[in-house]
N, C-alpha and C positions, 0 to 999 in steps of 0.2 A: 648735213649732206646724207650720212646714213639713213636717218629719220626722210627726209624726204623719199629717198629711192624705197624704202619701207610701203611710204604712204601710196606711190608711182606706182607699186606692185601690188601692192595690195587693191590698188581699185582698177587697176590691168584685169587680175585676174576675177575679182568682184563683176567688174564690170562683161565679162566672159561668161561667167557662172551666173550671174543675173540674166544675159539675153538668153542663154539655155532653157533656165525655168522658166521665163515667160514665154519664149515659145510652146513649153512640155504643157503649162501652166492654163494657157489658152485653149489648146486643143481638150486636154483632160476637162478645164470649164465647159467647152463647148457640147462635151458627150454628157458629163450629168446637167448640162441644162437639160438636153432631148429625155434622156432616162427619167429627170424630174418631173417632168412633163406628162410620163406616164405614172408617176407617183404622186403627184395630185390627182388625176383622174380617178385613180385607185381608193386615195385616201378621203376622197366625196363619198366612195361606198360603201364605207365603214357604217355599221350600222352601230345604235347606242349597246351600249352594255347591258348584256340578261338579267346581271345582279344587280341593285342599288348600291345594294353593299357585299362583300365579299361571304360567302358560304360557310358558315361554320365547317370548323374540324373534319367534326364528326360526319356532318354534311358531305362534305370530302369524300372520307372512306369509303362513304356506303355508297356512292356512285361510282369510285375506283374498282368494289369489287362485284357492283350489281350490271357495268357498263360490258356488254359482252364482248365488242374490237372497238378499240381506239382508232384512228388514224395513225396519231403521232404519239409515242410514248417518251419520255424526255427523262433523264437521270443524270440528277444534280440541278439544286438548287442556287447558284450563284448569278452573276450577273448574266453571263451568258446562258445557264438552262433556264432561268425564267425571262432572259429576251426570246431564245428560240419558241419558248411556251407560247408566248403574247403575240408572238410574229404568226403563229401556226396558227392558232384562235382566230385571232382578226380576218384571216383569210379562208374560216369558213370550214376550219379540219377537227375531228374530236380529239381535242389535247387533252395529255394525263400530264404531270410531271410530278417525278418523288425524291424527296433528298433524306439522305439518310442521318443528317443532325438538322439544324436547323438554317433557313433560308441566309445565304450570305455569311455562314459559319466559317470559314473558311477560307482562301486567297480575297474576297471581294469586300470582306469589310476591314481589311489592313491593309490598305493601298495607300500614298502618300496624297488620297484627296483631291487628287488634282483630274482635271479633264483637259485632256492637251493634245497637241498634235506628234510634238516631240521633237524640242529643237537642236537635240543632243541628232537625232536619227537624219533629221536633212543635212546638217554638217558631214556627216558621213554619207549620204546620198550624192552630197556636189562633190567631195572629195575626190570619194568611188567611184564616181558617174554612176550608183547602185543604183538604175531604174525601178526596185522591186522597194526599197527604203525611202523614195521619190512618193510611191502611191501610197506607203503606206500613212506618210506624214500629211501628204494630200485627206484621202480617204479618212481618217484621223481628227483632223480641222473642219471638213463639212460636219460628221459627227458631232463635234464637239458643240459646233453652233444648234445643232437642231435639237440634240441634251438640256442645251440651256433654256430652251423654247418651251421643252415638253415639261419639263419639272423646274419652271422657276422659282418655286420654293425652299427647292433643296441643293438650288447652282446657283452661281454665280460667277461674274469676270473677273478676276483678281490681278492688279498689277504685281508685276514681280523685277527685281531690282537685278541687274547685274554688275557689281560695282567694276569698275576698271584700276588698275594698278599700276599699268605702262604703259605709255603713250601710243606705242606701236598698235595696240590690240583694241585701241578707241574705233579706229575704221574698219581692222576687221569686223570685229564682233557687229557693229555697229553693219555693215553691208548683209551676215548673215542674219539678222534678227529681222533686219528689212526684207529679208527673200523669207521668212518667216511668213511675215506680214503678206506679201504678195502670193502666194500661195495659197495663202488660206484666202483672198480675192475678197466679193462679196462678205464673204463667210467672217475677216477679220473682225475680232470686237472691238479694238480698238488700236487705233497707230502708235508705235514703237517713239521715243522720243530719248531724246540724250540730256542728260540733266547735267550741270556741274561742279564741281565736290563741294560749296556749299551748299547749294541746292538738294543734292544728296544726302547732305548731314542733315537737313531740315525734314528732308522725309523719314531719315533711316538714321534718326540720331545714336543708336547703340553700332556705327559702324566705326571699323578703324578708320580712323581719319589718316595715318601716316602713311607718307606716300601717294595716296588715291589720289586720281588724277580725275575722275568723275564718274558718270553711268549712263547706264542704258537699262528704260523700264518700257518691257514689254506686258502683254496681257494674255492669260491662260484662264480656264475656267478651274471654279471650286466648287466642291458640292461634299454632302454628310452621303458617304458610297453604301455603308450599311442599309440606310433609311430611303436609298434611291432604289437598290435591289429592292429592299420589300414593297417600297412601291411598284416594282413591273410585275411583282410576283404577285402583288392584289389586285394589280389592274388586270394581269391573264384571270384572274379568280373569276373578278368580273366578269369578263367577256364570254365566260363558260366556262376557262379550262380547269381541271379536276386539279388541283396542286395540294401537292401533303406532305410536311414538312417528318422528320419521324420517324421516313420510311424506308428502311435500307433495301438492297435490291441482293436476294444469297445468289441469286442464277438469273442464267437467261434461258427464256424458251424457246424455243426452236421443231419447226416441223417439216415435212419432206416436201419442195413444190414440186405439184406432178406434172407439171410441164418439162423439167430438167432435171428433176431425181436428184436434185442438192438443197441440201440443208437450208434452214433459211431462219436468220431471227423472227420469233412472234410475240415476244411480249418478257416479260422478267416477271421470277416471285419474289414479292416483295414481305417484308416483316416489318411488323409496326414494333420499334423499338421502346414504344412507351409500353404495350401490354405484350408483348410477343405473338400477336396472332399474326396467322401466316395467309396469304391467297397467290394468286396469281394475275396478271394484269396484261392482258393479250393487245396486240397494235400490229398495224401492220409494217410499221417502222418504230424502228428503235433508236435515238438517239443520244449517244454517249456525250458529257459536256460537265467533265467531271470533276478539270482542272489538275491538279497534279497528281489526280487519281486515274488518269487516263488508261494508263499502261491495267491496271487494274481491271480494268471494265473490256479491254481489249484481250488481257488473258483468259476470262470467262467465256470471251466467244473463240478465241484460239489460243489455247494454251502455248501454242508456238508462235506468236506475234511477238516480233521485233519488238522490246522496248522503244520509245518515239519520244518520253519527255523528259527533259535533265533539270530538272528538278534545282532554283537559287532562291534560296533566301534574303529578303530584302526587311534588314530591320528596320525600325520608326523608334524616338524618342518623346516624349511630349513634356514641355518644360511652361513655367509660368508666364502668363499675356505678357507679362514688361519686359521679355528677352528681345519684341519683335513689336513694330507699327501695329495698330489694329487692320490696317487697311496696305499693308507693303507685306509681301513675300520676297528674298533671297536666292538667287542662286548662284552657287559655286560651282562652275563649268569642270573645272580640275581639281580635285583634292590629292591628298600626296600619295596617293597613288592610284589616281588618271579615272577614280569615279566622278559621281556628281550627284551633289548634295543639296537639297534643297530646305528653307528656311522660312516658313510659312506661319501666318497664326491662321487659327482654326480652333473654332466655338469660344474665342477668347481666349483662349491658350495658344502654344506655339509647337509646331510639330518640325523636326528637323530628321531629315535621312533621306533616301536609304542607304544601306549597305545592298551588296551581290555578291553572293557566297557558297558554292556549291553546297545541297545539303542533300539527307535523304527523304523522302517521304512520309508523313506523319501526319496524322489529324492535328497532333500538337503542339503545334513549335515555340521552341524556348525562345526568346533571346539570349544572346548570351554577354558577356559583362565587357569579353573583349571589343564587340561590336558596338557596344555602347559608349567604352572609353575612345573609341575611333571617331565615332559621332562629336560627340561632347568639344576635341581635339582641335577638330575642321571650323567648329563654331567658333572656339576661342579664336581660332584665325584671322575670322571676320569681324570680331565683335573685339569692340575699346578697350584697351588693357583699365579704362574705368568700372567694365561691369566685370564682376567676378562670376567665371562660370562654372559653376560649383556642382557637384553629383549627387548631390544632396538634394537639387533642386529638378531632377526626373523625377516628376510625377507617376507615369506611367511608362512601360516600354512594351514593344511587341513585334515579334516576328510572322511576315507572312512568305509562304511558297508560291513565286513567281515560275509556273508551268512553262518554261520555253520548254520549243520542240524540235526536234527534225522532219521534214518531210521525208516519207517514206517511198514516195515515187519519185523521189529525187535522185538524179544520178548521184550526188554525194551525200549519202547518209546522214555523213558525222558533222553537216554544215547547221547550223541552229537557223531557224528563220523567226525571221522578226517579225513577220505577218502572221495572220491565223492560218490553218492547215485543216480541211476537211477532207477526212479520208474513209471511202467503202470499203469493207469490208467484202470476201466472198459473199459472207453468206447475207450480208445487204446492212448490216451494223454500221452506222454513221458515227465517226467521230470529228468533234469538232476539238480543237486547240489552238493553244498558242494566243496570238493576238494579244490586244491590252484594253483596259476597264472604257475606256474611253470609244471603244470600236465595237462592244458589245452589240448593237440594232445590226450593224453590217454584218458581221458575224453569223448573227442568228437568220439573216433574211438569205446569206448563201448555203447556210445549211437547211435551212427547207427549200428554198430552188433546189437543194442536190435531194434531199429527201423526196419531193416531188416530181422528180424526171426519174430518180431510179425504182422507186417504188408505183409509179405509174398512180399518183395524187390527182383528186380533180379536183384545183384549186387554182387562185389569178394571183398576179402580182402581188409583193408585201406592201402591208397597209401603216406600217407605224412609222413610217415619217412624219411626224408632224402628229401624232396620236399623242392628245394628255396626258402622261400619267397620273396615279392617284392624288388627290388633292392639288393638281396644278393648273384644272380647268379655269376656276374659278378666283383663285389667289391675286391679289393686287399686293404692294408693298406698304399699304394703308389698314392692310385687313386686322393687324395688332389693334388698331385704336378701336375697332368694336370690340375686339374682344375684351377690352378696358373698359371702354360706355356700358357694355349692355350687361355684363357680368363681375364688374367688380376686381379684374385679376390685376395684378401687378405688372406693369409696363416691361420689364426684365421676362416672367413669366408669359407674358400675352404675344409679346415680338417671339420666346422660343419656340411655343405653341404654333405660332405661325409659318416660323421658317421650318417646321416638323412634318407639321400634317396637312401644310397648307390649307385650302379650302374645308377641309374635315378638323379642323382645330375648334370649332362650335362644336362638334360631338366632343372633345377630349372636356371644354368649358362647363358642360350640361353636367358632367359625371361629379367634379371640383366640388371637394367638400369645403363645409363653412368653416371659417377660420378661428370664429367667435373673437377678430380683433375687427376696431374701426375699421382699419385698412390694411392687407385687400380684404374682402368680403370673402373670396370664394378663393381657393388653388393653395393648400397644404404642400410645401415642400416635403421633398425624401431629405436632402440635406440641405443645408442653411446659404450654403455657396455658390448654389447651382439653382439654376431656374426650372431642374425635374421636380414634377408634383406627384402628388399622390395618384390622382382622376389618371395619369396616364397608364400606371401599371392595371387598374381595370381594363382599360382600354384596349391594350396591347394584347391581353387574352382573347380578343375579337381581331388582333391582328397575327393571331397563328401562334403567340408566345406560350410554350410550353413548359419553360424553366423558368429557374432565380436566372441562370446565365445568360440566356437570351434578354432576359429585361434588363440588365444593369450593362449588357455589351452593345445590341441591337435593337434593340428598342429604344431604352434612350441610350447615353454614348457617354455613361458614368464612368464603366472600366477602361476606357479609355483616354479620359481624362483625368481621374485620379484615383488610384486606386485606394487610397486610405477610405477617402470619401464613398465611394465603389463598397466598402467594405463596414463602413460606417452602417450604409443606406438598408445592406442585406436584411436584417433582422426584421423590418417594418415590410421591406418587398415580401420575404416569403411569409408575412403574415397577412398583408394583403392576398397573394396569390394562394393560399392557402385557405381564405375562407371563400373566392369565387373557383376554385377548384375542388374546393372539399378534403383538402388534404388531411392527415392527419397527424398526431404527432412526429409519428417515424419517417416519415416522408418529408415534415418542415424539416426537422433535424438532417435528412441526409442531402436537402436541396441545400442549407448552408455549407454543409462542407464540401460538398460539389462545386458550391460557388467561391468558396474560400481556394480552392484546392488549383480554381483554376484563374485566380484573381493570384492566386502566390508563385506559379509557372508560368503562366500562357502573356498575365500582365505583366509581370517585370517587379513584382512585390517579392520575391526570392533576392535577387538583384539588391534591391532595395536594402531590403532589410539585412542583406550580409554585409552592408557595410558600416554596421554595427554589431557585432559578436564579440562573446567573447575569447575573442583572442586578439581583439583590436590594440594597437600599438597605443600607450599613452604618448603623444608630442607634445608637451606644454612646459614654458616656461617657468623657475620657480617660483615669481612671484605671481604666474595665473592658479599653479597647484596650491599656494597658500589660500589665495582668494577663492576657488571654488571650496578648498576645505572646512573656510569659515562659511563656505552658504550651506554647503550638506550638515554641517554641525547645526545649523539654527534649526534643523530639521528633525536630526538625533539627536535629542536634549539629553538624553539619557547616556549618549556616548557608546552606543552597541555595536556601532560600524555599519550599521545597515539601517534603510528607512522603512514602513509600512505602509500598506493605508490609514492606521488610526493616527499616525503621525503628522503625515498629510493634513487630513482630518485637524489635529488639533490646532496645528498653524493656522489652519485657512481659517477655522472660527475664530480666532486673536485677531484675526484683521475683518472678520464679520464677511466672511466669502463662504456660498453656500454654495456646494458641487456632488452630484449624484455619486453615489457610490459605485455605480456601476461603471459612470464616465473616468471616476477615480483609476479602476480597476485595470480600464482598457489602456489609460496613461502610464500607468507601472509598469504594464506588462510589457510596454514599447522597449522599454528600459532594464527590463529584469531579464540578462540575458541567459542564467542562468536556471530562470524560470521556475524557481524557491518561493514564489509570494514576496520579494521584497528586494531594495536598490540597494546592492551595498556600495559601497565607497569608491572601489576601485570601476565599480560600473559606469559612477555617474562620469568619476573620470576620465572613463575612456570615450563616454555620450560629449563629453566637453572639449574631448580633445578632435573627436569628429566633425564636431559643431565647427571648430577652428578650421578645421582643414578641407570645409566644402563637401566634405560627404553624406554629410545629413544637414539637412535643412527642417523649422517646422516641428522641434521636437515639442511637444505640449507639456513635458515636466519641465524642461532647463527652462522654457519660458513662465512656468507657474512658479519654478522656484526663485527666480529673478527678481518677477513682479513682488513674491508675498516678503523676498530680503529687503525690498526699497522700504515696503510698507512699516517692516519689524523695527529698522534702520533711522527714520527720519528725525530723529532727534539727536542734535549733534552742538553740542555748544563753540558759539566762535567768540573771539574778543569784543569788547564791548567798550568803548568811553564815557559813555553818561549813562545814568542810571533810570530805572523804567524799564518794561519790559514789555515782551511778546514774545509771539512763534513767526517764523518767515516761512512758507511752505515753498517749494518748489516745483512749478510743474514743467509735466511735459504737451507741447502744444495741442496730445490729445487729450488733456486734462487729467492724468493721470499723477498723486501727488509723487513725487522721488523723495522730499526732502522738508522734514518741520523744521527749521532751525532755531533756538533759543535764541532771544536778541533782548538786552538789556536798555535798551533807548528806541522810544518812540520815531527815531529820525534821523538814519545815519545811511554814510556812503560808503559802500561797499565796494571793492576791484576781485573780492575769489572769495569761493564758498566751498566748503567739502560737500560733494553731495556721493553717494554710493548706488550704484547702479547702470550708471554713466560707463561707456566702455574701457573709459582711464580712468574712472573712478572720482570725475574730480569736473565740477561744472568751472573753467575759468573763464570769468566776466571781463577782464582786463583788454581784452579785443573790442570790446561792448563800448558805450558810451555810458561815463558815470552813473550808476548803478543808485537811484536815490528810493528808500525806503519809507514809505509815507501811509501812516495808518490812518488817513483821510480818503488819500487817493487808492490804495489797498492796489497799488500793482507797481514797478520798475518804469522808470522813462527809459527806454533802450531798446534796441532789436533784436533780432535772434529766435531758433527755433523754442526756447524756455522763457516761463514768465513767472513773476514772483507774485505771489497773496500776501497781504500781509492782514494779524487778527491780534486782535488786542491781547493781551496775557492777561489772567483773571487767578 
């Protein structure tokens, strides 16, 4: 009865809040039809693009400082100052725009990925009856769809899972996803549907199954945000506007208009951060769009300007592809304390958060470990007390500054708004705020309409609806397979290529050096796991990349998938960048620890690696402390308490394993916490004992020293009945042997074998179907992940 009057109420009120938005729903339809109407017109007169290709650098400068007035000068480089840039261009105005690190550096390439409308925001819109939270979710979902239009290469639709848990919340949620749906109108990508909990499991097998009553998967866009930014900021390139990554702004210039005798911004001097030279850069409009740097760029033109942005930090996690579907995303509406967390894979890995956390303003934000264990927490929630979700197994982490703002011509100051916020300045200084990744084209096209009416522009409506960006003109979801036919690349490499640079993925092919193996012919990885090549860091230097740190975060999206590997890749990148820059030695050497410096704070490699130090607690069992003691001793033969590299060394040629000395050097060091040249005993202990307890995952010595114990190990003599003999080797299903066994009879049944290496140390067949040993048939009649050789004894 409860449950019914539940259900009565819940589609009462559904059913209320539904005819609302569809009446709000139609009318707002009806005004961007007519508005569309004149942005197609518009977007007919878009003329092609000046550049073929984007303008060097250098190209840049010297028109920044040879350009006597701009129309539009724009400061800050992220999604929104190179939408403004592209919006201003296309309509016919001389754009500059300068950022003072590098394009996307910042809040835009640490977002959770997503292009959405925000269904957290209309819940609170129908709640509220918030007309202002209505448009923006509105306003949001056209976006989102014309996103996925312009850069299909680097968007996409992503279903996303909302599992349900109590019956009551099946119709709710279930009515709001649906006003989801209807909202976004035409614009939807695809209709909402209700699975049921096995159908669930079948999609979302890592889900808690206990309790779950079933789900609701809705569809949001996904896209690579770093590599989406650099495309608006090459396609403005294109289109003419002057854009320099580089370039900090110390002041604003300002001169007297002699119509009103008041001050008035003219332009900003800018310094080129890579060499220090200084100019200045005159516009007749100055546009701020700076992101959490706002308040900053508003104090240069009034030292007595309100503060306007509050400044939360939203961390990210990124854990290994097998936590999540390749093709399902997750969300948790409420976590235990009333956030919302989302669970996504992306580039084949799995991205979970965010956090919202007041912080302060900084170019560089840490994550920090409490945020992480918060994350991690929320997941286990969701996910099978079958998968273990270990801290070991964060690859990479990172914080980004989500800029909310207040409106300052708002009767209440202290109110945040969830929309963006364009505000004049006296002296004519535009700042644009607030807003989210996804709302970026609208953003940019209300702040030149404002730059335009206040600064007395002679320009026509905005033109990027429906405008390409770089490499999406021409991109099909087929365009991989040429680049496999006609160049030789690897199907993993060719498909990443493709979803990167879209249509411009045949320039990245052309550069691909030869591999000198059968197959592929052409595309040199940076590292062995990742489908990054070589040809792209060339590349990248023709896409504005000025550091190691820009190529391994933003260019390609190493540092954010794993930072070992991140870190790995360094040494080959700055010696690439190094010989098409001309660097030299002092310059390679301070670009790694630049890049190291900000792979161990900014990635979550600090994080990481504290959670093995020394001061780590040993928790392990006596008979695990026995058995690790007998592996580190196969290692210290000499009994010194501590291992080396030559020791290493002498093991691994006993079992005939040949491994670089430098790769040697890097696998100790992981483990040498007290960073002497060498593991002592109590280190490896405490590595084993982390290993056990999910903080470290992925160690490369506990696994080299495992492997090279099975190998040292594999002769073990068992009882025997008849006489004759041989070895029984024992594998593992990836052929790897664990175990020789002596065996005195050509033909005998076996039920248990000792084998060492095994996690209980001990392979028992007695589950197995009799166990027959046939040095004819040379393998086991039985099942099972292990299978036995057998080889004559000689």
């Amino acid at each position: 009865m409860a449950f019914q009057k539940a259900v009565k109420g819940t589609i009462l009120v559904g059913g209320g809040a539904l005819a609302s938005v569809l009446g709000l729903s139609q009318f707002a339809h009806y005004r961007r039809k007519q508005v569309n109407l004149a942005y197609v017109e518009a977007a007919e007169c878009v003329s092609e693009p000046v550049n073929r290709e984007p303008p060097s650098r250098e190209a840049q400068l010297l028109t920044l400082q040879n350009t006597s007035e701009f129309d539009i000068l724009v400061i800050g480089g992220g999604a929104t100052g190179c939408g403004c840039a592209l919006d201003a261009v296309t309509r016919g105005l001389k754009t500059a725009l300068v950022e003072r690190d590098d394009f996307s550096s910042g809040t835009s390439s640490r977002s959770t990925k997503l292009i959405h409308g925000g269904v957290r925001y209309l819940q609170k819109a129908i709640m509220k009856l918030d007309i202002e939270q209505y448009r923006m979710v509105k306003e949001a979902l056209h976006e989102r769809a014309n996103l996925l239009e312009i850069a299909p290469h680097l968007s996409a639709p992503l279903p996303i899972m909302l599992p349900i848990y109590k019956w009551w919340q099946l119709p709710y949620y279930w009515i709001g996803i649906k006003l989801y749906d209807l909202v976004a109108g035409s614009n939807c990508l695809k209709s909402s549907y209700v699975l049921s909990k096995s159908r669930a499991l079948e999609h979302f097998p890592m889900l808690q199954k206990d309790k779950l009553v079933g789900a609701i998967v809705y569809y949001d866009g996904q896209h690579n945000d770093a590599r989406m930014n650099l495309a608006i900021a090459l396609t403005a390139a294109r289109y003419g506007a002057a854009t320099a990554n580089y370039m900090e702004v110390v002041s604003l210039l300002k001169k007297t208009d002699p119509q009103t005798g008041k001050e008035r911004v003219s332009g900003a001097r800018c310094k080129d951060v890579l060499t220090g030279q200084e100019f200045d850069v005159r516009a007749k409009c100055v546009i701020n769009a700076t992101g959490p740097f706002t308040d900053t760029v508003r104090k240069m033109d009034d030292k007595n300007a309100t503060a306007i942005c509050q400044p939360s930090a939203g961390v990210h996690i990124v854990m290994p592809g097998y936590y999540s579907p390749e093709s399902m995303g997750l969300l948790d509406p409420a976590t235990s304390d009333g956030r919302v967390i989302f669970f996504l894979p992306w580039q084949k890995m799995t991205i979970a958060g965010t956090t919202d956390t007041p912080t302060d303003v900084t170019p560089h934000p840490i994550p920090s470990e409490e945020d992480i264990n918060f994350i991690l927490n929320e997941v286990r929630n969701y996910l099978s007390c079958d998968v273990e979700v270990r801290r070991g197994d964060v690859l990479a982490a990172w914080s980004g500054i989500r800029p909310l703002v207040t409106d300052p011509k708002s009767a209440d100051t202290q109110s945040i708004s969830r929309n963006h916020v364009v505000d004049i300045s006296e002296s004519g200084l535009i700042t644009i705020a607030g807003g989210k990744w996804t709302t970026y084209r609208s953003m940019a096209e209300d702040t030149i309409n404002a730059a335009i009416k206040t600064h007395d522009l002679k320009a026509g409506p905005s033109r990027t609806v429906g405008l390409f960006l770089q490499g999406g003109k021409d991109w099909s979801p087929t365009l991989y397979i040429r680049l496999v036919q006609d160049y030789g690349l690897e199907s993993e490499v060719a498909q990443h290529l493709a979803a990167t640079y879209g249509d411009k993925a045949f320039e990245v092919a052309k550069m691909a050096s030869v591999t000198g193996k059968r197959w592929p012919i052409v595309g040199v990885r940076l590292v062995s796991e990742f489908p990054y090549i070589e040809a792209e860091v060339k590349y990248g230097i023709k896409e504005y990349a000025c550091t190691a740190v820009d190529m391994i975060s933003r260019r390609t999206r190493l540092a954010f998938l794993n930072v070992q590997a991140a870190e790995e890749a360094l040494p080959r990148i700055v010696e690439l960048m190094g010989r098409e820059l001309n660097w030299d030695d002092y310059k390679k050497q301070e670009e790694l620890e630049t890049a190291r410096k900000f792979l161990y704070y900014e990635m979550g490699y600090k994080s990481r690696s504290e959670q093995l130090t020394d001061r780590s607690e040993i928790s392990l069992r006596p008979s695990d402390v026995d058995r690790y003691k007998k592996r580190f001793h196969k290692f210290d033969a000499d009994q010194k308490g501590f291992i080396t590299i030559v020791d290493v060394q002498r093991v691994l040629e006993s079992i005939n394993v040949q491994m670089d000395e430098n790769t040697l050097h890097e696998i100790l060091n992981e483990v040498d916490l007290n960073k002497n040249g060498q593991v002592e005993l109590n280190e490896f202990l405490q590595l084993m004992s982390a290993i056990q307890k999910g903080r470290v995952s992925g160690s490369r010595l506990a696994i080299l020293m495992k492997t090279a114990e099975e190998n040292l190990d594999r002769r073990v003599p068992i009882p025997v009945d008849r006489s004759c003999g041989g070895f029984l080797q024992v594998f593992r299903s990836r052929g790897t042997v664990l175990e020789e066994l002596y065996l005195k009879n050509h033909k005998q049944e076996a039920s248990s074998v000792s084998v060492s290496g095994l996690d209980d140390d001990s392979l028992d067949l007695r589950s197995e179907p009799d166990v027959i040993i046939d040095e004819n048939l040379g393998q086991y009649r039985g099942g099972g992940s292990v299978f036995c050789m057998w080889e004559k004894y000689k």
